[in-house]
DRENDO-1510 file (C-alpha; in Angstrom, 1 decimal, always signed):
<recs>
REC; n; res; u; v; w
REC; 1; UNK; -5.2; -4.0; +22.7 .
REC; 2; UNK; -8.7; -2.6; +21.7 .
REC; 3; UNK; -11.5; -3.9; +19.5 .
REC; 4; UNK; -10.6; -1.2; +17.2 .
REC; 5; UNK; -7.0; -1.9; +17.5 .
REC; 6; UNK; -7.8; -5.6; +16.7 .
REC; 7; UNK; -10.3; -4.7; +13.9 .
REC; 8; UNK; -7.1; -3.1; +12.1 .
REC; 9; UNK; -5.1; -5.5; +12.1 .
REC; 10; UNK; -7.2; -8.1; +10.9 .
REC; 11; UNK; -7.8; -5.8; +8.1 .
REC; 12; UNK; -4.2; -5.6; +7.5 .
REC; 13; UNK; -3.7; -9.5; +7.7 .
REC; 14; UNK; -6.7; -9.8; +5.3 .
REC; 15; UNK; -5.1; -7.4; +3.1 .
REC; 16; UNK; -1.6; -8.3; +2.9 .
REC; 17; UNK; -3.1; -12.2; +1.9 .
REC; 18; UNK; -5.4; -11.0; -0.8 .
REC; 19; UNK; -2.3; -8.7; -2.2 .
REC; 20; UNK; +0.0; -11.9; -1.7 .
REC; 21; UNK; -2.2; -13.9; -3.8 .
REC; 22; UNK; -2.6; -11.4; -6.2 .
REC; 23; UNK; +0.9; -11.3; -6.9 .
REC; 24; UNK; +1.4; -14.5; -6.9 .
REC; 25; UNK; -1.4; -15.1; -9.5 .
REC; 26; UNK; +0.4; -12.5; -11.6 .
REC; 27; UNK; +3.3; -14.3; -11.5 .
REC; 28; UNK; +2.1; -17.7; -12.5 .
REC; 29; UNK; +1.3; -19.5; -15.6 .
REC; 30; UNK; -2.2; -20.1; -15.1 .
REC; 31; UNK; -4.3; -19.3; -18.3 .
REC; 32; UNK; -6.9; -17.7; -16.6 .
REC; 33; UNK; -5.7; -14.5; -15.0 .
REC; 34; UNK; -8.2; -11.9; -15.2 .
REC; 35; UNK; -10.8; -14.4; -14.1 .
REC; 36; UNK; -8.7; -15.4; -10.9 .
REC; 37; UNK; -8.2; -11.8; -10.5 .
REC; 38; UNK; -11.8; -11.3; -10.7 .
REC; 39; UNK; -12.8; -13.7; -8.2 .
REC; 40; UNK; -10.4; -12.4; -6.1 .
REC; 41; UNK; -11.6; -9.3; -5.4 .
REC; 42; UNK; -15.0; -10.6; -3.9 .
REC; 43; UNK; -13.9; -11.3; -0.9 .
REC; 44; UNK; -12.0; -7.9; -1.3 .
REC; 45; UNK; -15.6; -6.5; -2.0 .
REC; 46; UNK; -17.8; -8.7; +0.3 .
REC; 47; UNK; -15.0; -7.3; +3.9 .
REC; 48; UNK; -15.3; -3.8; +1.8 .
REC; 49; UNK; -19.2; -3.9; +3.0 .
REC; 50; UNK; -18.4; -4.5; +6.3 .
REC; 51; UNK; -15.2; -2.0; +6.6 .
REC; 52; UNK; -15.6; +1.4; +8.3 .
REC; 53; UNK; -13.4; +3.4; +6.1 .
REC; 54; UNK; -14.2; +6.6; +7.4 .
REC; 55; UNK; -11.2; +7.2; +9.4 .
REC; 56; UNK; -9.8; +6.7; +5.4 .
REC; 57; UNK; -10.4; +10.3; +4.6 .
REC; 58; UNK; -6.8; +11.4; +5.3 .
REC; 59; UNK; -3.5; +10.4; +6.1 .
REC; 60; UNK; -2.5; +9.2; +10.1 .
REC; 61; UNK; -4.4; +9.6; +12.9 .
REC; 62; UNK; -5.9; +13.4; +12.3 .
REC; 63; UNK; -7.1; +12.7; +8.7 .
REC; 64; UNK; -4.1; +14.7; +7.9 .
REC; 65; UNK; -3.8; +15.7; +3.7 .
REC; 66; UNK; -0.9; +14.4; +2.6 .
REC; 67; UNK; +1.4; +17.9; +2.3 .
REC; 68; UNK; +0.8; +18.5; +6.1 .
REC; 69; UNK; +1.1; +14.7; +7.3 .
REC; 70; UNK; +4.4; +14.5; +5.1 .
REC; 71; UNK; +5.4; +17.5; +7.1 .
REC; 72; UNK; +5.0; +16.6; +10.1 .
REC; 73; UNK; +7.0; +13.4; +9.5 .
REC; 74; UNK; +10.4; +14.5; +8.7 .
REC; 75; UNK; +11.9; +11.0; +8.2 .
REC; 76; UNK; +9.1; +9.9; +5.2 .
REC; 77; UNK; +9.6; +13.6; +3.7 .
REC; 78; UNK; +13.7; +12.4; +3.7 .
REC; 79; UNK; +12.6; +9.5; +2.0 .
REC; 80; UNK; +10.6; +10.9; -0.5 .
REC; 81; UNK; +12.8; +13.0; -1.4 .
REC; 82; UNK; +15.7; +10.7; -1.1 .
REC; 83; UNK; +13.7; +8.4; -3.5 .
REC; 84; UNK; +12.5; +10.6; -6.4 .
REC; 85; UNK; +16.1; +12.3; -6.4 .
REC; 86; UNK; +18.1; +9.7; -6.4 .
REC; 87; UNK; +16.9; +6.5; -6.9 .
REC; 88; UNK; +13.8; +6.8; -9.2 .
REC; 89; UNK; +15.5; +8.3; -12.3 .
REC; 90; UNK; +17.0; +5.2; -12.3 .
REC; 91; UNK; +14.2; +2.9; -12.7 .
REC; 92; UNK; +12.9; +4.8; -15.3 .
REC; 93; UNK; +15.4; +5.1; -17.2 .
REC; 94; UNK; +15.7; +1.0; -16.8 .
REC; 95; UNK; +12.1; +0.7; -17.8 .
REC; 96; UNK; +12.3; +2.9; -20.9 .
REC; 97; UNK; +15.8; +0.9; -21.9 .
REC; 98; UNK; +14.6; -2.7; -21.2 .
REC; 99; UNK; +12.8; -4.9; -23.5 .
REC; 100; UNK; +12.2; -7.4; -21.0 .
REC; 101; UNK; +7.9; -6.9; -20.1 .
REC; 102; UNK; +8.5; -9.0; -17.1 .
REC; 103; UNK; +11.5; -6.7; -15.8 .
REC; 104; UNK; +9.2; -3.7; -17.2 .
REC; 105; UNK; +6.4; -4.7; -14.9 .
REC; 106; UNK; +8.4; -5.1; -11.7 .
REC; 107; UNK; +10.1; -1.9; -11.7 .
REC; 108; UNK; +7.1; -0.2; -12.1 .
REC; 109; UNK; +5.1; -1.9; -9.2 .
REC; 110; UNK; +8.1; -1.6; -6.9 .
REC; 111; UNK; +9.0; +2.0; -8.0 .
REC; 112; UNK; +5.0; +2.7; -6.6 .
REC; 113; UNK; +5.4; +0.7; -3.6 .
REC; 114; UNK; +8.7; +2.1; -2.6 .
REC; 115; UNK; +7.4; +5.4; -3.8 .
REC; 116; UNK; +3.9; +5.0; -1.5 .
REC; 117; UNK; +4.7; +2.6; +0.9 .
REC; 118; UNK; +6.7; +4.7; +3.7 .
REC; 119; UNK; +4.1; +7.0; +3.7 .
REC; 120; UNK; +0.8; +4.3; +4.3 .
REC; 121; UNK; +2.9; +2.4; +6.7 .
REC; 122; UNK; +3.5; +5.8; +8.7 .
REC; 123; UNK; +0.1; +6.5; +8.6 .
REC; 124; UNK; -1.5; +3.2; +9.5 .
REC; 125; UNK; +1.0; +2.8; +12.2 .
REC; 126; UNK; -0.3; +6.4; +13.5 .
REC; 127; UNK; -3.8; +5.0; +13.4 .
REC; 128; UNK; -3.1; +1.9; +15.3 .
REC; 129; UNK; -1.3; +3.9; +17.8 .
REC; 130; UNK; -4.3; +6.7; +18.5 .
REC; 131; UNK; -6.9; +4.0; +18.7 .
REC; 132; UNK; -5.2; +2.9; +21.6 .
REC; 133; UNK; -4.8; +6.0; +23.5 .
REC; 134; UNK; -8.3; +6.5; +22.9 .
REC; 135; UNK; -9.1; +3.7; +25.0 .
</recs>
């Protein structure tokens, strides 16, 4: 594994347990929840200094726009379409029926994780995979 390799993936650790305690904040009864939001983020902004987000510019490993990296991946283009077809009518229709804010809430943040998720964990994966070949 590579210093860049190793690099991303502490990124992606530090990430995944700043978005854990963000959601777990959300979900709690604490009075406070802007403010613990707030102070969250500066640790989000303090490794933000620090980050090289250059390679950032596009999607995978050629800085790709996201038309032609979709393209190329035939599997996340399936899914997208799969998804926005067939399964996100769905949850909108469930958020515009419900009354529950809670229930509101979560459909939305999974419709945009299901919705963008495929398509950044393609892309990272892409990344981690050319940093090591670059080696």
């Amino acid at each position: 594994m590579t210093t860049e390799q190793r690099k991303l993936i502490h990124y992606w650790i530090f990430l995944g347990i700043v978005l854990t305690i963000g959601t777990l904040i959300s979900l709690s009864d604490i009075e406070n929840k802007q403010l613990a939001i707030l102070l969250l983020t500066i640790p989000v902004v303090i490794v933000s200094i620090f980050q090289d987000f250059t390679y950032y510019k596009g999607y995978g490993a050629n800085a790709e726009r996201i038309g032609e990296f979709v393209e190329k991946h035939p599997l996340v283009k399936y899914w997208l379409v799969f998804f926005c077809l067939l399964i996100l009518p769905f949850m909108v229709y469930a958020m515009a029926t419900t009354d529950d804010d809670f229930l509101q809430g979560y459909l939305y943040f999974l419709s945009f994780i299901l919705l963008i998720g495929p398509v950044a964990v393609v892309s990272e994966l892409e990344r981690f995979r050319s940093m090591g070949n670059n080696a």
